[in-house]
mmCIF file of the N, C-alpha and C atoms, coordinates in Angstrom:
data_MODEL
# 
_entry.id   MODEL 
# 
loop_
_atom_site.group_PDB 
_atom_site.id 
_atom_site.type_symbol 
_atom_site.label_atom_id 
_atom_site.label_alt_id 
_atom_site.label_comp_id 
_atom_site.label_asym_id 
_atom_site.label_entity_id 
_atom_site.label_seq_id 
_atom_site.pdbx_PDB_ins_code 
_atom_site.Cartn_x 
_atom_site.Cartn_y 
_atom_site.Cartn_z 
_atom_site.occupancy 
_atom_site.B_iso_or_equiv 
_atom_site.pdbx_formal_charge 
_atom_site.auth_seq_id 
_atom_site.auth_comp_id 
_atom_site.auth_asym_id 
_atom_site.auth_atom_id 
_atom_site.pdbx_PDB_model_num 
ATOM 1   N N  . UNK A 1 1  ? 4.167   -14.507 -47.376 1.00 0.00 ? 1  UNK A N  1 
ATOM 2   C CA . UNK A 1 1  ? 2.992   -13.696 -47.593 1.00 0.00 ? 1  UNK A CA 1 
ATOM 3   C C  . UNK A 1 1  ? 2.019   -13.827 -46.419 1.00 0.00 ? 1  UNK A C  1 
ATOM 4   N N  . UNK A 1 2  ? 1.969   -15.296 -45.661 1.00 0.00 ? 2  UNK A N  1 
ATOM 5   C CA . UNK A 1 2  ? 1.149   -15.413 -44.999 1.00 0.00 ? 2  UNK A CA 1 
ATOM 6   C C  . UNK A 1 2  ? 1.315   -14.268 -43.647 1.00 0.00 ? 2  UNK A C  1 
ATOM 7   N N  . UNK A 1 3  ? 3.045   -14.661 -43.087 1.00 0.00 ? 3  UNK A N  1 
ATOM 8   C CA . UNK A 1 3  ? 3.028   -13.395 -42.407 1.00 0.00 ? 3  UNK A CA 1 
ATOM 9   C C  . UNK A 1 3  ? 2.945   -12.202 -42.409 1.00 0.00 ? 3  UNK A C  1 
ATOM 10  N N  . UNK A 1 4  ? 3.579   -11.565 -44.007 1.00 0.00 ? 4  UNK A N  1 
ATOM 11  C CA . UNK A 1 4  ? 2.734   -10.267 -43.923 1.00 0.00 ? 4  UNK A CA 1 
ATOM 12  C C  . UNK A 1 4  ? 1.243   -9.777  -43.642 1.00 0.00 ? 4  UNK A C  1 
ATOM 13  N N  . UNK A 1 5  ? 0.472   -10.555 -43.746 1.00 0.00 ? 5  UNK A N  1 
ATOM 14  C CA . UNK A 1 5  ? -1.321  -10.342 -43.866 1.00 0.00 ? 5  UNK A CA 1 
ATOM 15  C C  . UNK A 1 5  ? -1.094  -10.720 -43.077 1.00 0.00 ? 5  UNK A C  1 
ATOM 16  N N  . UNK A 1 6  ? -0.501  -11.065 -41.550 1.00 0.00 ? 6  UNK A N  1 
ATOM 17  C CA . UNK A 1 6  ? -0.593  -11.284 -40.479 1.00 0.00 ? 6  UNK A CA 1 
ATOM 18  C C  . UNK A 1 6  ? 0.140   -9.571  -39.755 1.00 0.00 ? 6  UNK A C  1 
ATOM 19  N N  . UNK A 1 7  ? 0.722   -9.426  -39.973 1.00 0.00 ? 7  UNK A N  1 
ATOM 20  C CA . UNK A 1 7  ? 1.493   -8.160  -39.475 1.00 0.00 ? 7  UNK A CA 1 
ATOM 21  C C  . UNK A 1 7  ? 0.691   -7.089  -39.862 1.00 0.00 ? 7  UNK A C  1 
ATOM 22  N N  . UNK A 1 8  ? -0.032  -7.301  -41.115 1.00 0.00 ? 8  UNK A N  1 
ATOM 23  C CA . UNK A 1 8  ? -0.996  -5.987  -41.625 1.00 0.00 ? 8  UNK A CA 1 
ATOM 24  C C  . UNK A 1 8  ? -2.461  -5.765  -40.586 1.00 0.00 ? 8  UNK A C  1 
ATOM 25  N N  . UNK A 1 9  ? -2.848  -7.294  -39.985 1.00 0.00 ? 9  UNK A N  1 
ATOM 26  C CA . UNK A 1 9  ? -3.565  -7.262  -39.210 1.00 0.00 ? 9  UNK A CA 1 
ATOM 27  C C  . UNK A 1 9  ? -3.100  -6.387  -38.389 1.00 0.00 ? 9  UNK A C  1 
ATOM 28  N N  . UNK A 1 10 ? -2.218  -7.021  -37.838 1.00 0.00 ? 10 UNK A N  1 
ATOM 29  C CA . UNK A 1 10 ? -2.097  -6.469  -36.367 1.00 0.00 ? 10 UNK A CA 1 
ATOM 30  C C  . UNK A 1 10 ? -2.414  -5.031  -36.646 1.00 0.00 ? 10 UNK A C  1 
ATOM 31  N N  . UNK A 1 11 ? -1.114  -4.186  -37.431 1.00 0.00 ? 11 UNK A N  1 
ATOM 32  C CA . UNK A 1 11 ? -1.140  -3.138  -37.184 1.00 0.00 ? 11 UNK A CA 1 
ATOM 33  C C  . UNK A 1 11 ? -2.814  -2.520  -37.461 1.00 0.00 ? 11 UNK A C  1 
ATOM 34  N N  . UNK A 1 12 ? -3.342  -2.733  -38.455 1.00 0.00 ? 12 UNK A N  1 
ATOM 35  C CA . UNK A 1 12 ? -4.823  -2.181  -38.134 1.00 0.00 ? 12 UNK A CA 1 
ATOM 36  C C  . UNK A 1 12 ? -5.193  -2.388  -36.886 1.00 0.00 ? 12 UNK A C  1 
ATOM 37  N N  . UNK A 1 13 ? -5.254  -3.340  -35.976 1.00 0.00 ? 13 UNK A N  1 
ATOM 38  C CA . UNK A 1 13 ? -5.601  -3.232  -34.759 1.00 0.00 ? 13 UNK A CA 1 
ATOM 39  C C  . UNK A 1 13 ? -5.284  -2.543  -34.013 1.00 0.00 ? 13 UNK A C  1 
ATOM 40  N N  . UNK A 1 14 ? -3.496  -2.229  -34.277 1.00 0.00 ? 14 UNK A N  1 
ATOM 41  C CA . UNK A 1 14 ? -3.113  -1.003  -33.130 1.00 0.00 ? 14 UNK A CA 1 
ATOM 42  C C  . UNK A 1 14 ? -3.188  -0.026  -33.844 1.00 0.00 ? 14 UNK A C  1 
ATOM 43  N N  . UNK A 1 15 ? -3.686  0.358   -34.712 1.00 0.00 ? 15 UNK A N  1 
ATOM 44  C CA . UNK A 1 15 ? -4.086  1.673   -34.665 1.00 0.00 ? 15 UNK A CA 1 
ATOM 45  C C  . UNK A 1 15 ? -5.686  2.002   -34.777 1.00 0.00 ? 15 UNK A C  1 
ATOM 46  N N  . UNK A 1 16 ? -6.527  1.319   -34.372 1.00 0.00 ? 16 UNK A N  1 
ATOM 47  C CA . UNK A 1 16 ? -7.664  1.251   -34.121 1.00 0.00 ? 16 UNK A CA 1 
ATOM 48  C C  . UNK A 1 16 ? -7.621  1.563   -32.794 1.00 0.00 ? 16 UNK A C  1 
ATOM 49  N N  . UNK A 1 17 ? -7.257  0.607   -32.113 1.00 0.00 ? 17 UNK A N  1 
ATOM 50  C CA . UNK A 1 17 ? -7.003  0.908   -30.535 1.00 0.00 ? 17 UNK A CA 1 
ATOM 51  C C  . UNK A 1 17 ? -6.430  2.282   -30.372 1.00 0.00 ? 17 UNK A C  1 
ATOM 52  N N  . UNK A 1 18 ? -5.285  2.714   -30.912 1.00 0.00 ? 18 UNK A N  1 
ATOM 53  C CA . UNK A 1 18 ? -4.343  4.249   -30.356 1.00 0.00 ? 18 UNK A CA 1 
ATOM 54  C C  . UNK A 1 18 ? -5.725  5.332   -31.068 1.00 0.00 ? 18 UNK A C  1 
ATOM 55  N N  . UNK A 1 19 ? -6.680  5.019   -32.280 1.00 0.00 ? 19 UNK A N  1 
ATOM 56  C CA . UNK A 1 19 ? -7.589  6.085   -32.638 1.00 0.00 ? 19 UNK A CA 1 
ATOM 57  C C  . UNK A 1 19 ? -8.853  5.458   -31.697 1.00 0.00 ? 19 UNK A C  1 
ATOM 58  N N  . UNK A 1 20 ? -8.774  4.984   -30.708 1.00 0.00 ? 20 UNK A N  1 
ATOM 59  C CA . UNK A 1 20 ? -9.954  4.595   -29.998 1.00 0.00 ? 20 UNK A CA 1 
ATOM 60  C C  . UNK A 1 20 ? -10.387 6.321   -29.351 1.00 0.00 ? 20 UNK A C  1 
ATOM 61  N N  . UNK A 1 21 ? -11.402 6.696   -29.552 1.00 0.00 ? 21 UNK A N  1 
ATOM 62  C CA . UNK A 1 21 ? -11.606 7.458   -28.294 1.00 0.00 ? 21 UNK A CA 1 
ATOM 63  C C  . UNK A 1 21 ? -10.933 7.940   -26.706 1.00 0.00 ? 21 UNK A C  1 
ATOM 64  N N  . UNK A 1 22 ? -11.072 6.431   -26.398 1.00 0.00 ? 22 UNK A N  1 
ATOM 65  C CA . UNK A 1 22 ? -11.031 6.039   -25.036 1.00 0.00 ? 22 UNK A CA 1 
ATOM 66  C C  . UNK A 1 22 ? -9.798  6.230   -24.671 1.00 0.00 ? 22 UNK A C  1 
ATOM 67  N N  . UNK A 1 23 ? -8.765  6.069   -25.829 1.00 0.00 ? 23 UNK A N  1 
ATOM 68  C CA . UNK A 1 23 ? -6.970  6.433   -26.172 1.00 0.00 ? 23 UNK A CA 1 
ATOM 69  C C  . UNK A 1 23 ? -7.006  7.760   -25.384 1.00 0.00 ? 23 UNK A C  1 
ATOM 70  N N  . UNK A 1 24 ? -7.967  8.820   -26.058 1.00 0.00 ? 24 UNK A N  1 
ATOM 71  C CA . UNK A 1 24 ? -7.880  10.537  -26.346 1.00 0.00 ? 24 UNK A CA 1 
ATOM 72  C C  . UNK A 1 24 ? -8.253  10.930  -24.473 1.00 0.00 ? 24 UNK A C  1 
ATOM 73  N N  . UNK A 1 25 ? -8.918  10.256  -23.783 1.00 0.00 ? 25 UNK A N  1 
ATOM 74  C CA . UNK A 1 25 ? -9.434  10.644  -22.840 1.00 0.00 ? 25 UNK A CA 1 
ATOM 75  C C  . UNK A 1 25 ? -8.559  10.839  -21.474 1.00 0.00 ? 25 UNK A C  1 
ATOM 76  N N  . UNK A 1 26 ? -8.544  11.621  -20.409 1.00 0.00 ? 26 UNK A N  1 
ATOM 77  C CA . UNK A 1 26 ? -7.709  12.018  -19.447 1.00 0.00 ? 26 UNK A CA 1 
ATOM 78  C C  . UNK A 1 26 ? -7.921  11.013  -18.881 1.00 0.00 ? 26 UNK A C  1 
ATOM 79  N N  . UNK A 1 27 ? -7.604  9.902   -18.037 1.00 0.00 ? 27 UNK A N  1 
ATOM 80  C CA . UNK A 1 27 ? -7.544  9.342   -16.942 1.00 0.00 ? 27 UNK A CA 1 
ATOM 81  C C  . UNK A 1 27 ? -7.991  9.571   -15.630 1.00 0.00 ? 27 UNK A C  1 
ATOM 82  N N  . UNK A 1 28 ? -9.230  8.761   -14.871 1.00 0.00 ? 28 UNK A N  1 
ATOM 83  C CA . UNK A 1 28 ? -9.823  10.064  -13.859 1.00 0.00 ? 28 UNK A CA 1 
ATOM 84  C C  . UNK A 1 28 ? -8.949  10.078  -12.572 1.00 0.00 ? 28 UNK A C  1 
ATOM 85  N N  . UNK A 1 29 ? -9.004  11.082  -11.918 1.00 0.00 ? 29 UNK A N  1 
ATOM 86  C CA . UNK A 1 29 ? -7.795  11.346  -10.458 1.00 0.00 ? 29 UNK A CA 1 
ATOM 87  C C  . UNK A 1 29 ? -7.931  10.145  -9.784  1.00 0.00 ? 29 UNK A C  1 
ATOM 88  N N  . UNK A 1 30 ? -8.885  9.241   -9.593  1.00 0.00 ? 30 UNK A N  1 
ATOM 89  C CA . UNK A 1 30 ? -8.854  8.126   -9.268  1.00 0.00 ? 30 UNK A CA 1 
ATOM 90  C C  . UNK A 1 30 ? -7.734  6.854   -9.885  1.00 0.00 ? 30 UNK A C  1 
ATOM 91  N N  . UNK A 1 31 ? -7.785  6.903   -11.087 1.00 0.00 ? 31 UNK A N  1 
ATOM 92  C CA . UNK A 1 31 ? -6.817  5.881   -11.613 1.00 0.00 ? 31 UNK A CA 1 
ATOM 93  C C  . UNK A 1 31 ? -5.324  6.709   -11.462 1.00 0.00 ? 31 UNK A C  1 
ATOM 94  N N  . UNK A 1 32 ? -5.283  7.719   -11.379 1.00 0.00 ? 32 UNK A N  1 
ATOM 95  C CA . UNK A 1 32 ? -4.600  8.553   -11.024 1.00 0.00 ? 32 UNK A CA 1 
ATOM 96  C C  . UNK A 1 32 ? -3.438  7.707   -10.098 1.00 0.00 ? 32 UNK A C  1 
ATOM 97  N N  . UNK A 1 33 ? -4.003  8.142   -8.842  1.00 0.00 ? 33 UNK A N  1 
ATOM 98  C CA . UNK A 1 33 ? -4.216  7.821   -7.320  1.00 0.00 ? 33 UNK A CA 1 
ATOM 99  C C  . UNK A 1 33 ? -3.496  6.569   -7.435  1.00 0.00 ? 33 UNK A C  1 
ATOM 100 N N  . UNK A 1 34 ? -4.385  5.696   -8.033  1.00 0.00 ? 34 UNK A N  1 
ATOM 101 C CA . UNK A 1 34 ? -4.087  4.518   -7.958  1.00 0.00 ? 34 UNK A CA 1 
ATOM 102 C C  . UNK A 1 34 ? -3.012  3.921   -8.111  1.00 0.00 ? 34 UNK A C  1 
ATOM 103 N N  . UNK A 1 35 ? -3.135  4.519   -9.822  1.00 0.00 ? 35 UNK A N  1 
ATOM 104 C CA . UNK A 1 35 ? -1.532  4.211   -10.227 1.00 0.00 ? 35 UNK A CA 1 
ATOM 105 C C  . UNK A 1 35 ? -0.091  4.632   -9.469  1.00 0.00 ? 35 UNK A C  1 
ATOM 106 N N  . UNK A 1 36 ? -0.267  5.918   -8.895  1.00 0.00 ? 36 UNK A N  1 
ATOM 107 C CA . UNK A 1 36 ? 0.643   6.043   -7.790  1.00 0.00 ? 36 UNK A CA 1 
ATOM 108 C C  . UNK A 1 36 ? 0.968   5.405   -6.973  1.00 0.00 ? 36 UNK A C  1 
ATOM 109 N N  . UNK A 1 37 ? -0.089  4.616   -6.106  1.00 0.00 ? 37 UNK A N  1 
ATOM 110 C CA . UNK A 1 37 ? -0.043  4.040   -5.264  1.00 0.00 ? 37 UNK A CA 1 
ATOM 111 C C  . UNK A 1 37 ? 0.742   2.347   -5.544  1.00 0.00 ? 37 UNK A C  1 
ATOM 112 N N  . UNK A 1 38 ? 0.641   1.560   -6.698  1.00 0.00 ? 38 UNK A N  1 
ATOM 113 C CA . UNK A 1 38 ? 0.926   0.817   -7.012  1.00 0.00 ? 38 UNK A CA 1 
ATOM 114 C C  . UNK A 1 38 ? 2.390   0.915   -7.959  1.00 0.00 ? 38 UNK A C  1 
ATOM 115 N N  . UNK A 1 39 ? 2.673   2.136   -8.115  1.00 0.00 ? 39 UNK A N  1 
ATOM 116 C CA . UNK A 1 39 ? 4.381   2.233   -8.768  1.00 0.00 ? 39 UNK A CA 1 
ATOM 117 C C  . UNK A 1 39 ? 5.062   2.383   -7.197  1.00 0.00 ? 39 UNK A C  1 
ATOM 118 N N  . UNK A 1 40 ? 4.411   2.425   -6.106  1.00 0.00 ? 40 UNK A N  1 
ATOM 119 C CA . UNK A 1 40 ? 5.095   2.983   -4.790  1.00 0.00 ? 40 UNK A CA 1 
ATOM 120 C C  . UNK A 1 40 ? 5.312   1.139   -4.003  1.00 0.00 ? 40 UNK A C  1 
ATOM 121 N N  . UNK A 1 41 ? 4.347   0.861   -3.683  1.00 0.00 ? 41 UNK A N  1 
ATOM 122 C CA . UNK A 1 41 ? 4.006   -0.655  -3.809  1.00 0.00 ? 41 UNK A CA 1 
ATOM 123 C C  . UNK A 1 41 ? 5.556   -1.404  -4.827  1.00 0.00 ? 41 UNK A C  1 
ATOM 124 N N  . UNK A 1 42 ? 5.132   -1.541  -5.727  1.00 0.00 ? 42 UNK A N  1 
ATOM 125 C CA . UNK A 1 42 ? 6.532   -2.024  -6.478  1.00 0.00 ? 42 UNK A CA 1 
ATOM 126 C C  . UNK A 1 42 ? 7.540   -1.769  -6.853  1.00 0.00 ? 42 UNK A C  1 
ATOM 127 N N  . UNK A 1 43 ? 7.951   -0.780  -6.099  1.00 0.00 ? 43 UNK A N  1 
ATOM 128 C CA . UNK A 1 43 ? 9.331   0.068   -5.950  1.00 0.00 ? 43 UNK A CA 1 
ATOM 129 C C  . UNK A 1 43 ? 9.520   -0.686  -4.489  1.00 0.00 ? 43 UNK A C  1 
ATOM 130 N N  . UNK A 1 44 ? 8.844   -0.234  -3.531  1.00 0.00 ? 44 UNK A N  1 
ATOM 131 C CA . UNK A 1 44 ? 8.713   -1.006  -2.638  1.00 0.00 ? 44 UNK A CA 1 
ATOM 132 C C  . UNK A 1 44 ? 9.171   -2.780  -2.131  1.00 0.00 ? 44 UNK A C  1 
ATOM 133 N N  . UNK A 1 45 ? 8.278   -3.375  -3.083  1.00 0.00 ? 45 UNK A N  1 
ATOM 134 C CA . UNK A 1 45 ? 8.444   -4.937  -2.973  1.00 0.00 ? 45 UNK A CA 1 
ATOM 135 C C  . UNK A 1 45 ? 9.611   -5.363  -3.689  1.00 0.00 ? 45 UNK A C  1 
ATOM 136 N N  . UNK A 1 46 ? 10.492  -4.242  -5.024  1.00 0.00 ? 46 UNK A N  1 
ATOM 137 C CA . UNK A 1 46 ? 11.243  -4.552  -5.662  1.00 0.00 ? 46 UNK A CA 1 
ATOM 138 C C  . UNK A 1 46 ? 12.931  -4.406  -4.880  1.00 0.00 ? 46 UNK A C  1 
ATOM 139 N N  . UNK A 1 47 ? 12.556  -3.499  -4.098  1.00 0.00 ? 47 UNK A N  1 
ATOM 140 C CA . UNK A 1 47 ? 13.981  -2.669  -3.944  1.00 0.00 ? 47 UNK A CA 1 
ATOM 141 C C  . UNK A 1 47 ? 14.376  -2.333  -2.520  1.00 0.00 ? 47 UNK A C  1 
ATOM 142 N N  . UNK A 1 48 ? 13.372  -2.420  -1.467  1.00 0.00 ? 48 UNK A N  1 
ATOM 143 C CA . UNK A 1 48 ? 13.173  -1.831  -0.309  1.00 0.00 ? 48 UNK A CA 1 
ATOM 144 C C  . UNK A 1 48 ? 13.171  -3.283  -0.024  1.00 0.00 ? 48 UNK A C  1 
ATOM 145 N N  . UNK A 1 49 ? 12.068  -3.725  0.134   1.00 0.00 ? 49 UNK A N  1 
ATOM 146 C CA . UNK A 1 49 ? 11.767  -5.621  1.037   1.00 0.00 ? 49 UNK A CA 1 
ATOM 147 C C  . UNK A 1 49 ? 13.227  -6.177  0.625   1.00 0.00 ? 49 UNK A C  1 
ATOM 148 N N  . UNK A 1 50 ? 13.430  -6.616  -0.302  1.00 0.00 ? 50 UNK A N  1 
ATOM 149 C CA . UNK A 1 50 ? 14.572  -7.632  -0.589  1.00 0.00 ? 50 UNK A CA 1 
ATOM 150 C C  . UNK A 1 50 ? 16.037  -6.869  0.271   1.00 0.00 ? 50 UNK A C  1 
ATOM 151 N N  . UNK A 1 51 ? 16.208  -5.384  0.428   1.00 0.00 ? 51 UNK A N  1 
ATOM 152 C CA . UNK A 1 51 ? 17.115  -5.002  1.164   1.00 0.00 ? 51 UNK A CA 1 
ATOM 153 C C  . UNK A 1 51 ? 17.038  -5.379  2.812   1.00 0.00 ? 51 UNK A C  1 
ATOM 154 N N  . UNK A 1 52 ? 15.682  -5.562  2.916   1.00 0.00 ? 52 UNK A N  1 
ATOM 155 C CA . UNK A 1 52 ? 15.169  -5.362  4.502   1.00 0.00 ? 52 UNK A CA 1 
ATOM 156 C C  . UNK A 1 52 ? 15.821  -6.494  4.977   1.00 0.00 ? 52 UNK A C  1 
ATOM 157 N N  . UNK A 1 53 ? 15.530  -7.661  4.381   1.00 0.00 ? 53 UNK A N  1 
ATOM 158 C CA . UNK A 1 53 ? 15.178  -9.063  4.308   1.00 0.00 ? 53 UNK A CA 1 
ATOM 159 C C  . UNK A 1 53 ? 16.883  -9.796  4.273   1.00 0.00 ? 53 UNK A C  1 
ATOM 160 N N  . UNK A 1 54 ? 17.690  -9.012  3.400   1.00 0.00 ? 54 UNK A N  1 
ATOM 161 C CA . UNK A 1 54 ? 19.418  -9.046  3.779   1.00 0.00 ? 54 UNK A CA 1 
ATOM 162 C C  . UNK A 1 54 ? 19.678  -8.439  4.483   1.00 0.00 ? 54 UNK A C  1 
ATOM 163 N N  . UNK A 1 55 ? 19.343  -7.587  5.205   1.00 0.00 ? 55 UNK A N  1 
ATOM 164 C CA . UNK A 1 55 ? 19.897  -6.511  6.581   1.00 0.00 ? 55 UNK A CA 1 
ATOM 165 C C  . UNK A 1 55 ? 19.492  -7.721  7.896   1.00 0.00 ? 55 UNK A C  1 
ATOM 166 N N  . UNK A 1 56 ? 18.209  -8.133  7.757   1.00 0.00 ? 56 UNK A N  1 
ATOM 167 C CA . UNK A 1 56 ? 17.415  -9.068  9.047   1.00 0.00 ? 56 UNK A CA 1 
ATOM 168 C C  . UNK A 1 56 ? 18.709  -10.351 8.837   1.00 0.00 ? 56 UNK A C  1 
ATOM 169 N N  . UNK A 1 57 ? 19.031  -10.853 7.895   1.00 0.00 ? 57 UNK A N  1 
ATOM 170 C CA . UNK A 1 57 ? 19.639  -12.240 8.080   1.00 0.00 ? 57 UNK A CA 1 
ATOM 171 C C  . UNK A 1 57 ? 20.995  -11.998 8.435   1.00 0.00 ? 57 UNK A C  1 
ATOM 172 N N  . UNK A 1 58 ? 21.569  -10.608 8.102   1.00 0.00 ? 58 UNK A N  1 
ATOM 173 C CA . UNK A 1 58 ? 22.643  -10.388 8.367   1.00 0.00 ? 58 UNK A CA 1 
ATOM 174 C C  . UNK A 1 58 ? 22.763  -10.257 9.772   1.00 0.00 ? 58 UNK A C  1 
ATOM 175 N N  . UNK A 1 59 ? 21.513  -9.485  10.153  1.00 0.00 ? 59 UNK A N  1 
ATOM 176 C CA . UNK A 1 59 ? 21.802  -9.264  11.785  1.00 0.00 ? 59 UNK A CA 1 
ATOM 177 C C  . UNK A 1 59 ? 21.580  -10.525 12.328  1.00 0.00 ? 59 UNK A C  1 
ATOM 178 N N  . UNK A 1 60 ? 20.721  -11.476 12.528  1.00 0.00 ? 60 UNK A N  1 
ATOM 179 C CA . UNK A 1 60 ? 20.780  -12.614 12.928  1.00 0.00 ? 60 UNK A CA 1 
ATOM 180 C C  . UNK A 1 60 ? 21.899  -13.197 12.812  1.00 0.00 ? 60 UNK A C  1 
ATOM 181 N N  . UNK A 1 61 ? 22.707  -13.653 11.854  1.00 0.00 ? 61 UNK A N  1 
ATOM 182 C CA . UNK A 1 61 ? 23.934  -13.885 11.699  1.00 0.00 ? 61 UNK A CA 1 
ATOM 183 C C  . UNK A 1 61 ? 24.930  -13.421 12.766  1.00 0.00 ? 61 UNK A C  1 
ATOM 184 N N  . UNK A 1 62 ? 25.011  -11.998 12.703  1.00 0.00 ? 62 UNK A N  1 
ATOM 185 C CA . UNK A 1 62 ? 25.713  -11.364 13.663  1.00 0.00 ? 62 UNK A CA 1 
ATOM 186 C C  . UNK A 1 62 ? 25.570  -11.886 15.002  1.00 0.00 ? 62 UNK A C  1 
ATOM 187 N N  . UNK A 1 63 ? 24.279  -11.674 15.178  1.00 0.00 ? 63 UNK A N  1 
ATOM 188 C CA . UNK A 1 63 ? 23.816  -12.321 16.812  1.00 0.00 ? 63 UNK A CA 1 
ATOM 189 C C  . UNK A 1 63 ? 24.058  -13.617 17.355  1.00 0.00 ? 63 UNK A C  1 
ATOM 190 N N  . UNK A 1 64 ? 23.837  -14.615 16.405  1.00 0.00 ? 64 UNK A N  1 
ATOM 191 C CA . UNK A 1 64 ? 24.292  -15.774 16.807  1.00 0.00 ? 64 UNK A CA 1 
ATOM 192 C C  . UNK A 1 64 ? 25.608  -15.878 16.821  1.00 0.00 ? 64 UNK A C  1 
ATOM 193 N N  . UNK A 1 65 ? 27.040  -15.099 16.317  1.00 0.00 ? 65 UNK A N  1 
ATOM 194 C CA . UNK A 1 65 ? 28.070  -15.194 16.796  1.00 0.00 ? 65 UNK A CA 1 
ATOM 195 C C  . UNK A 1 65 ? 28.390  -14.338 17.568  1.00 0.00 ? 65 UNK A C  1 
ATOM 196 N N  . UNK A 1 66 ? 27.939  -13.308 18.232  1.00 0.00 ? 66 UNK A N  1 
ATOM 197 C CA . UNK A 1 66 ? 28.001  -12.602 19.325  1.00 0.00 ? 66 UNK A CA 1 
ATOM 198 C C  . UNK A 1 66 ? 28.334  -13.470 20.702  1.00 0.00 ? 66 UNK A C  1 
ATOM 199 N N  . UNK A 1 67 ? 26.242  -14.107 20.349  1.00 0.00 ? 67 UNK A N  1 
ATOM 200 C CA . UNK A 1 67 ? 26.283  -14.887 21.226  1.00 0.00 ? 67 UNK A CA 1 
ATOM 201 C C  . UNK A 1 67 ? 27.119  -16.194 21.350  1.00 0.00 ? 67 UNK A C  1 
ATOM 202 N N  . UNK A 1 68 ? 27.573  -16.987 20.313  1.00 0.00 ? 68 UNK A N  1 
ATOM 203 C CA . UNK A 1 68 ? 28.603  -17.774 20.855  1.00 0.00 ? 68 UNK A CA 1 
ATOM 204 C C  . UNK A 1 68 ? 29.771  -17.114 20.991  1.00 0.00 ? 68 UNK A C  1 
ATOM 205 N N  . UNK A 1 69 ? 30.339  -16.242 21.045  1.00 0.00 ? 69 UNK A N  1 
ATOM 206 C CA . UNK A 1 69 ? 31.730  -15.255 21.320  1.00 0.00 ? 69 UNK A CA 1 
ATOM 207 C C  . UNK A 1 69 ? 31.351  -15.176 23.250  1.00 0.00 ? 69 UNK A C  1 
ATOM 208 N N  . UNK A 1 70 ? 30.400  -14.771 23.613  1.00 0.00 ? 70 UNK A N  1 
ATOM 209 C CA . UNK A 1 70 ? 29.849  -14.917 24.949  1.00 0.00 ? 70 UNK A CA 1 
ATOM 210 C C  . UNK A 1 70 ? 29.512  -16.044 25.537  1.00 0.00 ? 70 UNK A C  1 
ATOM 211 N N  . UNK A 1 71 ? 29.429  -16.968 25.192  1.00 0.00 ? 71 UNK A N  1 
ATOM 212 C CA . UNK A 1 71 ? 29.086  -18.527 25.558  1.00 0.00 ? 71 UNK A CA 1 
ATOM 213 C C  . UNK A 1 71 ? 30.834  -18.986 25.914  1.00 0.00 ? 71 UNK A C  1 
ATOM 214 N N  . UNK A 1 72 ? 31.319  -18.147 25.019  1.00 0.00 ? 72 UNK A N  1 
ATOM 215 C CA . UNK A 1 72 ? 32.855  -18.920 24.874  1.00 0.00 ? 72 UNK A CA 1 
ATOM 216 C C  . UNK A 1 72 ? 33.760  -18.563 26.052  1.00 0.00 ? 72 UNK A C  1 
ATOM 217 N N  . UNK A 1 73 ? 33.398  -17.109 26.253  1.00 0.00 ? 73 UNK A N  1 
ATOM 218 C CA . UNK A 1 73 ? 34.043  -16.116 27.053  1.00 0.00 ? 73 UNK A CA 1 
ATOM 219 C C  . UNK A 1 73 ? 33.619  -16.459 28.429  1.00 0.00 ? 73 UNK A C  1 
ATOM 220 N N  . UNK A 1 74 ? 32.090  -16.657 28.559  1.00 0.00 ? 74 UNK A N  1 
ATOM 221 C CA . UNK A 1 74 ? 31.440  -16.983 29.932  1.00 0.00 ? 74 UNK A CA 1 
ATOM 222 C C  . UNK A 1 74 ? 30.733  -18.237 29.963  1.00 0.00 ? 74 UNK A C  1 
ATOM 223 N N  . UNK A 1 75 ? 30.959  -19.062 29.945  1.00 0.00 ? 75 UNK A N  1 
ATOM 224 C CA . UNK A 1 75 ? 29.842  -20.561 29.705  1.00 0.00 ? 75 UNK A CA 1 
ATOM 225 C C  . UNK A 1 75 ? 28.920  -20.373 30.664  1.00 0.00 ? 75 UNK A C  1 
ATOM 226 N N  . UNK A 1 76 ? 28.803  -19.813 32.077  1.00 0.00 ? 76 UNK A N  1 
ATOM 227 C CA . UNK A 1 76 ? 27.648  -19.703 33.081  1.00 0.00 ? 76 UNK A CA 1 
ATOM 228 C C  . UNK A 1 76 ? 26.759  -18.508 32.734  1.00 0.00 ? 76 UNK A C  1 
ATOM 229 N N  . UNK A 1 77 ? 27.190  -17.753 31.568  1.00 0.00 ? 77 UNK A N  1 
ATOM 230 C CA . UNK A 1 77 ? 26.372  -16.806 31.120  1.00 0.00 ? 77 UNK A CA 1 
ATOM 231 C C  . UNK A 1 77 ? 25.219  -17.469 29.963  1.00 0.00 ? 77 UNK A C  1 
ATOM 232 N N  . UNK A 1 78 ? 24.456  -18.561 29.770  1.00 0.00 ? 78 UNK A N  1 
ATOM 233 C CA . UNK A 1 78 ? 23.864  -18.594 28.534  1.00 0.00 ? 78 UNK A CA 1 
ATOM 234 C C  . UNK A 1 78 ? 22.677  -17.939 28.745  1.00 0.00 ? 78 UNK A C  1 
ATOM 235 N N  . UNK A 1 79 ? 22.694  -17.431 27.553  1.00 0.00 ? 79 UNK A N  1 
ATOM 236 C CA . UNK A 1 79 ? 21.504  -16.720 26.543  1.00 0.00 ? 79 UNK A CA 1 
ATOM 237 C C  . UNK A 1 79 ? 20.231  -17.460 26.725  1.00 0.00 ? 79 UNK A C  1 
ATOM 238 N N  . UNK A 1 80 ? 19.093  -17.556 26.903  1.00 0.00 ? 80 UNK A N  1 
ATOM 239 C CA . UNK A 1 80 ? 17.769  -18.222 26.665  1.00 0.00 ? 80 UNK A CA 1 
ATOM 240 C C  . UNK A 1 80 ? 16.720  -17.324 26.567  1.00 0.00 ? 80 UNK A C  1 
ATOM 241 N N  . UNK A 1 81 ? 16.054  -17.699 26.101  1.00 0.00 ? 81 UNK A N  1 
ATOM 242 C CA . UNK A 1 81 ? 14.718  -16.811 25.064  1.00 0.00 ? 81 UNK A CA 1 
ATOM 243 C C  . UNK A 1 81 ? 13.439  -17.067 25.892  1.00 0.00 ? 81 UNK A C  1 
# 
């Protein structure tokens, strides 16, 4: 019982909140904006960076056996930065 009169709460609350006013109202072009800007952002940091970030280690990878494939081939040729 106790949890039901716990669940009955709630739901009065969410539907207080969904009959809020503030529920009914358009969102201004600003939050708009915003929100765009931040689903772009975490599409971004989710899906794009973490690809970037395995492409960079891969190429490094690559490079450092390049360069010892050339160290091997030419020893008077070394590489320095």
């Amino acid at each position: 019982m106790h949890e039901e009169s716990n669940l009955s709460k709630i739901e009065a609350l969410c539907n207080q909140i969904m009959n809020s006013p503030y529920m009914q109202k358009e969102a201004p072009i600003e939050l708009k904006n915003l929100r765009s800007v931040i689903e772009k952002v975490n599409l971004l940091i989710k899906e794009d960076v973490p690809a970037l970030v395995s492409e960079v280690r891969k190429l490094r990878s690559q490079n450092k056996r390049l360069e010892a494939e050339i160290e091997a081939m030419h020893p008077s040729m070394v590489i320095t930065e």
